[in-house]
C-alpha positions as CSV (number, residue, x, y, z in Angstrom):
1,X,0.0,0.0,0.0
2,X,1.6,3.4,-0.7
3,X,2.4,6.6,1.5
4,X,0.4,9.5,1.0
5,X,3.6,11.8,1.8
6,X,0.8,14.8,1.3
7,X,-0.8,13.4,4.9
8,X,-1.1,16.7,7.2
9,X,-1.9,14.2,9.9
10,X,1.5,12.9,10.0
11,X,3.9,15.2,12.6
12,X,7.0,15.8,11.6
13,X,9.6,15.2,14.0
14,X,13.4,16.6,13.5
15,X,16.6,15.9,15.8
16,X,19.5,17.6,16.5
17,X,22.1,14.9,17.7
18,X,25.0,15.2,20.2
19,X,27.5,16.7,19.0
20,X,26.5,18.3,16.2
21,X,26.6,22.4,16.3
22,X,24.0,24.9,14.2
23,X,24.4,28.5,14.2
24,X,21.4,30.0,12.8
25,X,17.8,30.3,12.5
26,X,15.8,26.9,12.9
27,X,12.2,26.9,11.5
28,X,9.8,23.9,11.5
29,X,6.2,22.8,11.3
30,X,6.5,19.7,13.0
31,X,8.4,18.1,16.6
32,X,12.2,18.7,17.2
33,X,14.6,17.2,19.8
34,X,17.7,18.7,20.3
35,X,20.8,16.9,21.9
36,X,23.5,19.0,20.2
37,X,24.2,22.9,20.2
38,X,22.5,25.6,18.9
39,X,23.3,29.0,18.9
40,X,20.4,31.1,17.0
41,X,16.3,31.1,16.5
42,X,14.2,28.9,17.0
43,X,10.2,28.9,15.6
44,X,9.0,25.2,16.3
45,X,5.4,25.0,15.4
46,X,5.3,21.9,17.8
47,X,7.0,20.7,20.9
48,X,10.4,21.0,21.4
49,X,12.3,18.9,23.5
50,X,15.7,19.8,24.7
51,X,18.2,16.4,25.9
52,X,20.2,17.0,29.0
53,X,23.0,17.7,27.0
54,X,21.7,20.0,24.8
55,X,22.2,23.8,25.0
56,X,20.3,26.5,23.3
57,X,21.5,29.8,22.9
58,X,19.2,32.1,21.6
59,X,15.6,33.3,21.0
60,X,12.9,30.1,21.0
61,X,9.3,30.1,20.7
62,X,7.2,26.9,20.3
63,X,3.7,25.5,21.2
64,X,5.1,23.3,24.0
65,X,8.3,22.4,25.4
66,X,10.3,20.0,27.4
67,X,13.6,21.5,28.7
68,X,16.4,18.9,30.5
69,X,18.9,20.9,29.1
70,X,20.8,24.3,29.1
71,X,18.6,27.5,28.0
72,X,20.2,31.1,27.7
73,X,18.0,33.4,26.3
74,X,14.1,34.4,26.2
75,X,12.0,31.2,25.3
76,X,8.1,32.1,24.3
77,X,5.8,28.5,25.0
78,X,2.0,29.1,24.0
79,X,1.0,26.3,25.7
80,X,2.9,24.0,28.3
81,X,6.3,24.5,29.5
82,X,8.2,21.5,31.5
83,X,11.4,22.3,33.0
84,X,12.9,18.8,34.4
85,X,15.3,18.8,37.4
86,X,17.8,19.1,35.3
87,X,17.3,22.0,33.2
88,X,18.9,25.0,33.7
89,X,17.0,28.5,31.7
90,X,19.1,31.5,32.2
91,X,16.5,34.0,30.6
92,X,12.7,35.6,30.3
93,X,10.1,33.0,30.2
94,X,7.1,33.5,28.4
95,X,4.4,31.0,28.6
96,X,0.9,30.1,29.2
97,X,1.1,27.2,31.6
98,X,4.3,25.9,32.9
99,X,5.3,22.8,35.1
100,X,9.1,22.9,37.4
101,X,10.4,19.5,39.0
102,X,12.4,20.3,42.1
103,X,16.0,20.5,41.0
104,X,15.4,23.0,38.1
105,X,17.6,25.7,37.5
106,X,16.1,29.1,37.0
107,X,17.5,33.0,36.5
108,X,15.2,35.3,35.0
109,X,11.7,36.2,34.7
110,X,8.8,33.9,34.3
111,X,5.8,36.0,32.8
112,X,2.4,34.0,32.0
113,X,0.4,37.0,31.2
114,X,-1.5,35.7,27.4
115,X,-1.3,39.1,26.0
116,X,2.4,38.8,26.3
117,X,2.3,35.8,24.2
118,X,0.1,37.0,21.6
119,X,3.1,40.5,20.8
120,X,5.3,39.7,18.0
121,X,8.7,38.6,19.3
122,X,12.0,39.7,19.3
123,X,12.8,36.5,16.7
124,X,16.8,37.3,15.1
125,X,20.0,39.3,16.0
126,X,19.4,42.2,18.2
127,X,19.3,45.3,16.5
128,X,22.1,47.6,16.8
129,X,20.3,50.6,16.9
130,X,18.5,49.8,19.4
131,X,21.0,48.7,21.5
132,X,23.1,52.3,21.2
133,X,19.4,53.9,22.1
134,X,19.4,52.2,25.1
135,X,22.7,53.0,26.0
136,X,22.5,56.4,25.9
């Protein structure tokens, strides 16, 4: 029997290994699991799952998340958030439900305020006008 590969039912799922590096911008429709580096943006239209040897440096927003990794940066979750005792997030959480084992390592803000989610985000490299505004 063939494959309809045109199946929309069928998630996609993607995966970073260990030790592989990506600097860049990441963009997918489907699942993703990460166990290797990534320094960049990520837009996961799924759930993202990050291995206890991943790290993520960057900008991330996804529909749900599993972090057992390392996080630095702002990471945007529409829907659940589940920070294992392992993880460590050194950044601003945004998200609308979220779920911390004891043992989970956290600096930063958590904000679960839905308007917040619904604001474009700050996606890509920081602009550099903006930056010398600031400064000033």
């Amino acid at each position: 029997m063939a494959r309809n590969s045109n199946d929309s039912s069928t998630i996609e799922f993607n995966r970073i290994v260990a030790g592989t590096k990506i600097h860049g911008e990441i963009e997918t429709k489907g699942d993703i699991r990460i166990d290797g580096d990534v320094v960049g943006t990520l837009n996961v239209q799924g759930k993202l799952v990050l291995g206890t040897k991943g790290k993520i440096e960057g900008e991330i927003k996804c529909k749900n998340a599993e972090i057992m990794g390392y996080i630095k940066g702002e990471i945007r979750v529409s829907e659940l958030l589940s920070l294992k005792a392992s993880s460590i997030l050194k950044g601003d959480i945004i998200t609308n439900k979220i779920s911390i084992e004891p043992g989970a390592n956290i600096s930063g803000t958590i904000n679960m305020d839905k308007d917040e989610l619904s604001t474009p985000t700050k996606l890509g490299p920081p602009n550099v006008k903006e930056q010398k505004e600031t400064i000033k």
